[in-house]
C-alpha positions as CSV (number, residue, x, y, z in Angstrom):
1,X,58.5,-9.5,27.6
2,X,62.5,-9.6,28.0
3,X,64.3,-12.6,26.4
4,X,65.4,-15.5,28.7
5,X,68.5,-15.9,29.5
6,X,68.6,-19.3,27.1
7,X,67.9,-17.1,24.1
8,X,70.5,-14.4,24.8
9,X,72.8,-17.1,24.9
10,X,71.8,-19.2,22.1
11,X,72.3,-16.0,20.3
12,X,75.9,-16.2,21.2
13,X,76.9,-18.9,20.1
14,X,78.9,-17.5,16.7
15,X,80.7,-15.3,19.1
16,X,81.9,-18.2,21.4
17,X,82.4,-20.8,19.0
18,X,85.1,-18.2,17.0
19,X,86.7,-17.8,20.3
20,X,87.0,-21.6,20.5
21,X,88.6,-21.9,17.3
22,X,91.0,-19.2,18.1
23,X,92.0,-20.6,22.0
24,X,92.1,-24.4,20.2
25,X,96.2,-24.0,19.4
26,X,96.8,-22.5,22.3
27,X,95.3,-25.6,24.6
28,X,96.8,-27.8,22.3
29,X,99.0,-29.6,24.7
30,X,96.4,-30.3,27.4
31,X,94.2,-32.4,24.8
32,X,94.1,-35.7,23.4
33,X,97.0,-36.1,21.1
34,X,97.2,-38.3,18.0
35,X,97.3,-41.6,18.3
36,X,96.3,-41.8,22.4
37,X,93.7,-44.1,23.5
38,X,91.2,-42.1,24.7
39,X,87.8,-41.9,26.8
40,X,85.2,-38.8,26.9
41,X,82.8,-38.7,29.7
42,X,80.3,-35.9,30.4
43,X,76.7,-36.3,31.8
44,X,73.3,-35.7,30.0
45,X,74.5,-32.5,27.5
46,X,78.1,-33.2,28.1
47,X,77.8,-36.8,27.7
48,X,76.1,-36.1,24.4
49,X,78.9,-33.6,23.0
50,X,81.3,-36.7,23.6
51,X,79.6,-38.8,21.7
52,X,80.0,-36.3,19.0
53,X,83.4,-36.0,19.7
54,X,84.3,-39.4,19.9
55,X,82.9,-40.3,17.1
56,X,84.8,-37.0,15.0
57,X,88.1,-38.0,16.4
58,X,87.7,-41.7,15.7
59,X,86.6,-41.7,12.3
60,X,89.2,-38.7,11.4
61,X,92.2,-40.9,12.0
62,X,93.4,-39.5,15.4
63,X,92.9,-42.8,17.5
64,X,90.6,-45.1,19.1
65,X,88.2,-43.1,21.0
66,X,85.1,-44.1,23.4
67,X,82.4,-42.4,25.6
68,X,80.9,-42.5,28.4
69,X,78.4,-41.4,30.6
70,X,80.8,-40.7,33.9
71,X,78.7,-42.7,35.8
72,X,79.0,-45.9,33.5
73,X,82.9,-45.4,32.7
74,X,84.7,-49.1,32.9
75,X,87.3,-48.9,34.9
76,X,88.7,-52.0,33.8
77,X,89.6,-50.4,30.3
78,X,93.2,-49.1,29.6
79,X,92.5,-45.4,28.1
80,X,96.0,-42.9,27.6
81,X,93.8,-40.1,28.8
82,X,90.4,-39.5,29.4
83,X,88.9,-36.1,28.3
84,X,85.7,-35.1,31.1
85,X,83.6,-32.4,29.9
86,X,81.5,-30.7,32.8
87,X,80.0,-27.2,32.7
88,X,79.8,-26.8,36.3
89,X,83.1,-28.6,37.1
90,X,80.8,-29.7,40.5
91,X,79.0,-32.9,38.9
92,X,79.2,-35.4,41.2
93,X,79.3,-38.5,39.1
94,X,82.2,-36.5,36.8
95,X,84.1,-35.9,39.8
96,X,84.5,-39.2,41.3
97,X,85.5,-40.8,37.7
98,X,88.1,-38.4,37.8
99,X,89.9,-39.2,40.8
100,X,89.7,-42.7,41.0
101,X,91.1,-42.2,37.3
102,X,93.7,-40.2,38.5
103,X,94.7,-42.2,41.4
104,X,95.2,-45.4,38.7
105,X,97.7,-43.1,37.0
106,X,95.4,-41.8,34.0
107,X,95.8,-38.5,32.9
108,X,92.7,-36.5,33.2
109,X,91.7,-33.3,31.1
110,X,88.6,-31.4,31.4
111,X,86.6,-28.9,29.8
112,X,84.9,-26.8,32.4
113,X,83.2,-22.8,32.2
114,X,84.1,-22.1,35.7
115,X,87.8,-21.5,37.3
116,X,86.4,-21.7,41.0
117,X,85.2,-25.7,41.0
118,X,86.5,-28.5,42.0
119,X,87.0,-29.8,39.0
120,X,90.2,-28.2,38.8
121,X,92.0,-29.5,41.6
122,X,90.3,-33.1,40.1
123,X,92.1,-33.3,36.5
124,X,95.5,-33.0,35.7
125,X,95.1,-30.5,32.9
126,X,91.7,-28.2,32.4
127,X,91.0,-26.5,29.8
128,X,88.7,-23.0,30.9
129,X,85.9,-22.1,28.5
130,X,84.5,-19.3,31.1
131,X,83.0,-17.0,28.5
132,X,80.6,-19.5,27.2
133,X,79.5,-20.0,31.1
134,X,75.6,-19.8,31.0
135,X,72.8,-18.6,33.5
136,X,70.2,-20.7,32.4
137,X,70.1,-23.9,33.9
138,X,69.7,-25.5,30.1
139,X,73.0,-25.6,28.6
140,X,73.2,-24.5,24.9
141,X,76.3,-22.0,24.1
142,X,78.8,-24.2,26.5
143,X,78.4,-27.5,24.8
144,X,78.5,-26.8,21.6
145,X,81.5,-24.1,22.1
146,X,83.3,-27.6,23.7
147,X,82.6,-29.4,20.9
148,X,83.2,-26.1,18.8
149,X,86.9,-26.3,20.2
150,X,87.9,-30.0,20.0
151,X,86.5,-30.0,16.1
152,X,88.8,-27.0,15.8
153,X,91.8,-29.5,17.7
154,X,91.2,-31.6,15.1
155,X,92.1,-29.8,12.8
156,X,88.8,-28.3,11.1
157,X,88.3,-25.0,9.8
158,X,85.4,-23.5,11.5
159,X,84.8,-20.1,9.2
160,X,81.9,-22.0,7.5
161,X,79.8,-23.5,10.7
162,X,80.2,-20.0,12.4
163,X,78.2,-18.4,9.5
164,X,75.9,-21.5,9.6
165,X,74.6,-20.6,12.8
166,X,74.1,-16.9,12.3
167,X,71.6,-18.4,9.3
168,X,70.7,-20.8,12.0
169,X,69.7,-17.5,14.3
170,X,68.0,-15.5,11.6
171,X,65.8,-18.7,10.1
172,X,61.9,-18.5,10.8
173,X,61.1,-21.7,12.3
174,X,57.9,-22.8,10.7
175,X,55.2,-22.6,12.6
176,X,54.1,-26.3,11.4
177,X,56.9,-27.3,13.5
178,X,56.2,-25.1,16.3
179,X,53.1,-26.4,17.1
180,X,54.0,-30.5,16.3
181,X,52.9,-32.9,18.9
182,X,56.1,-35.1,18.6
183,X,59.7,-34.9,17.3
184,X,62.1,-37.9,16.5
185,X,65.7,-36.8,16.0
186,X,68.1,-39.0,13.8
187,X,71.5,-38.6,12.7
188,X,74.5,-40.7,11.6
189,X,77.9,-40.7,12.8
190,X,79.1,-38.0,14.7
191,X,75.4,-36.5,14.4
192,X,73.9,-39.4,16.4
193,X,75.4,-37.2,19.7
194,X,73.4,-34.3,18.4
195,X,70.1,-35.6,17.8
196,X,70.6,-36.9,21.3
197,X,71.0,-33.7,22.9
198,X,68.4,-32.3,20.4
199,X,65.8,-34.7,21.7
200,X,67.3,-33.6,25.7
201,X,66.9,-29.8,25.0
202,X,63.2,-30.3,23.9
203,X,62.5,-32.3,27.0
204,X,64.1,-29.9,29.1
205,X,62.8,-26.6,27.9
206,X,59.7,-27.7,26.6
207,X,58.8,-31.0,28.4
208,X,57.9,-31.9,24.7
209,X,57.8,-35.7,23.5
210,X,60.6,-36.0,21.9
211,X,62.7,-39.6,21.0
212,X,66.2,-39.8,19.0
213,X,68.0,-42.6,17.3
214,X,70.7,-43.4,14.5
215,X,69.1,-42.9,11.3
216,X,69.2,-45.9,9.9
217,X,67.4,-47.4,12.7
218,X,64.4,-45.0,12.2
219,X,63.1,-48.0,10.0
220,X,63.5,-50.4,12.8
221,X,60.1,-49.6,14.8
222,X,60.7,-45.4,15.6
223,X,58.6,-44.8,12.2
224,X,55.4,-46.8,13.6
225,X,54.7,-42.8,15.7
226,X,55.5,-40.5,12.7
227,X,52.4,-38.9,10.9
228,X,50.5,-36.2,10.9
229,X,51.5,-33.2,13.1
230,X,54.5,-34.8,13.7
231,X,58.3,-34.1,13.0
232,X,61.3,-36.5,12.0
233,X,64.5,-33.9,11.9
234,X,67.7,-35.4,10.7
235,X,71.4,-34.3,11.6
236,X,73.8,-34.7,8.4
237,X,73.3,-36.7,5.2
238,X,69.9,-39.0,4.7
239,X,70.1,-42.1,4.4
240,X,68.7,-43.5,1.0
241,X,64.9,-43.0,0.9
242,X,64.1,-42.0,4.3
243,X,62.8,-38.8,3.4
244,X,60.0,-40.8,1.1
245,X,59.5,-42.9,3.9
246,X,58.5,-40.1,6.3
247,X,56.4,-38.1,3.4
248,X,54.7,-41.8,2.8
249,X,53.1,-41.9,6.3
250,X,52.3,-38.2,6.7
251,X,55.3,-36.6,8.4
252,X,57.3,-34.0,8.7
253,X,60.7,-33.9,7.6
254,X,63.7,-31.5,9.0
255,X,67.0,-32.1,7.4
256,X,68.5,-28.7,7.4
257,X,71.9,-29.8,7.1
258,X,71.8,-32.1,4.6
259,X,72.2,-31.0,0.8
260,X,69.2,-30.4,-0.6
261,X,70.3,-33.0,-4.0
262,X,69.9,-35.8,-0.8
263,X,66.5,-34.8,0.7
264,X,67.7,-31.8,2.9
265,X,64.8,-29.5,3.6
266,X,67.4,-26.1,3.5
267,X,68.3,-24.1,0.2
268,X,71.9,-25.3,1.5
269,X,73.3,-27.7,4.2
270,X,73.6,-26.2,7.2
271,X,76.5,-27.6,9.4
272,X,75.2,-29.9,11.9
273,X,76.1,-28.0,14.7
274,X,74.4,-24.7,13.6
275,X,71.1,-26.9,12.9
276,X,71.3,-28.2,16.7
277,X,70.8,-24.5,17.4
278,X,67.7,-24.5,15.9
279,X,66.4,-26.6,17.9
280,X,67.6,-24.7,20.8
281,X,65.4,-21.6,19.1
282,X,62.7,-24.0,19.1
283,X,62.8,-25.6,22.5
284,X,62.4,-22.3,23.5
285,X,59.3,-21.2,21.1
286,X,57.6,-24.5,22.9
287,X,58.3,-23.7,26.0
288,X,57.3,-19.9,26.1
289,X,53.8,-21.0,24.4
290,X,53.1,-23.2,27.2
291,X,53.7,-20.6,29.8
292,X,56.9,-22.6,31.0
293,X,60.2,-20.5,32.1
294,X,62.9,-22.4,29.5
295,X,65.9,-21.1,32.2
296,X,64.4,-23.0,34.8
297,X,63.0,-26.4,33.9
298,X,61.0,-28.6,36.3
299,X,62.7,-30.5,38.2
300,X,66.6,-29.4,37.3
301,X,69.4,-28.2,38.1
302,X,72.6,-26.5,36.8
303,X,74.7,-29.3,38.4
304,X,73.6,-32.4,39.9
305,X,75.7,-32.9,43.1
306,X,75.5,-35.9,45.4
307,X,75.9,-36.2,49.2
């Protein structure tokens, strides 16, 4: 059986993310510089890789920083630029945002894969990723090559997250976890953004039952599902005794990227990106051994365009 076309390109990802890196000075003047007042927006994946982002650039020192699904954006806000990250460059919702932005006078960026969209007569500056473009319908190598380049903007070294993920690609995933009946994903700071896509890709590929929350809400009511047959997987650092909690009512715990000394499940921490991927791997292992196509999930598209 050939592979899909989402695990080719999950296998990319070490490629693209490199290239990121390396094309991040170079688009340096069309993205949000230091100190600006700026709003992300995206939708479902994208919207999810802003968070991320947001959260990065706030918390690094670079300025105050928001997201926003595009079709929840508050216009009423004063933003110095907002950044729109869209795959397709034809999402409806991330379309309209844009002009109505640019029309008020607020610069626009975007992060698109294709040339030949819209999108680019919509933002002011745009910012072409095109060899991350995907086939499949799920999005994997795109996002995270986004988020790849605006960590690289601001001003982190890469080198070890690219080697992350080719351990990411080589890992066995554990057939415990293959065959669980339910997965929370947690994370803290800018990790919150990826267990949210986390808990998206599953749902996607694998129409798996899959939830995701900040970490230190787990405790607030998400724990009352965990047991048996049944995965918690946490993005970054633990927060202090979660990982007894989850053993104490029979679950599984996944913390791949946090150091082993603070419950991580890994020999080392993985970065949180590369761990993402592994879910990716394992959306995919779901959703082939239910007979489902992962390129082509039920009731999706690559874009979602409005009349």
């Amino acid at each position: 059986m050939p592979a899909s076309r989402t695990t080719i390109e999950t296998a990319s990802q070490p490629e693209c993310w490199q290239r990121a890196a390396d094309l991040a000075p170079a688009e340096a003047g069309k993205l949000p510089r230091d100190g600006e007042r700026v709003a992300v927006i995206g939708c479902g994946t994208s919207w999810f890789m802003a968070q991320s982002y947001a959260a990065l650039r706030e918390s690094g020192g670079h300025g105050e920083t928001d997201a926003f699904a595009a079709s929840e954006f508050p216009f009423g806000r004063a933003y110095d630029r907002v950044l729109a990250i869209t795959r397709s460059g034809t999402t409806t919702e991330v379309l309209r945002a844009s002009e109505r932005l640019r029309t008020a006078g607020v610069p626009v960026t975007a992060i698109t894969a294709d040339p030949r969209t819209p999108v680019m007569e919509h933002a002011d500056e745009v910012v072409v990723l095109d060899f991350a473009d995907e086939e499949s319908v799920v999005q994997t190598r795109f996002a995270t090559t986004a988020l790849a380049l605006l960590r690289a903007h601001l001003g982190q070294d890469l080198t070890a997250a690219v080697a992350d993920t080719r351990t990411a690609l080589a890992q066995e995933l554990p057939a415990e976890i293959v065959g669980a009946e339910q997965f929370t994903f947690l994370g803290t700071g800018w990790t919150y953004g990826l267990a949210q896509e986390a808990a998206l890709k599953m749902r996607e590929a694998a129409g798996a039952w899959t939830e995701s929350y900040p970490a230190m809400e787990y405790r607030h009511g998400p724990i009352s599902i965990t047991g048996p047959g049944r995965v918690t997987w946490a993005f970054g650092p633990l927060p202090e005794g979660l990982a007894a909690d989850v053993a104490g009512v029979g679950g599984r715990l996944e913390a791949g990227s946090a150091a082993p000394a603070d419950g991580g499940t890994g020999t080392a921490a993985l970065d949180p990106l590369a761990d993402l991927v592994r879910v990716q791997r394992l959306a995919v292992a779901i959703a082939e051994n239910k007979g489902y196509d992962p390129d082509r999930p039920r009731n999706l598209t690559r874009s979602v365009v409005l009349s």
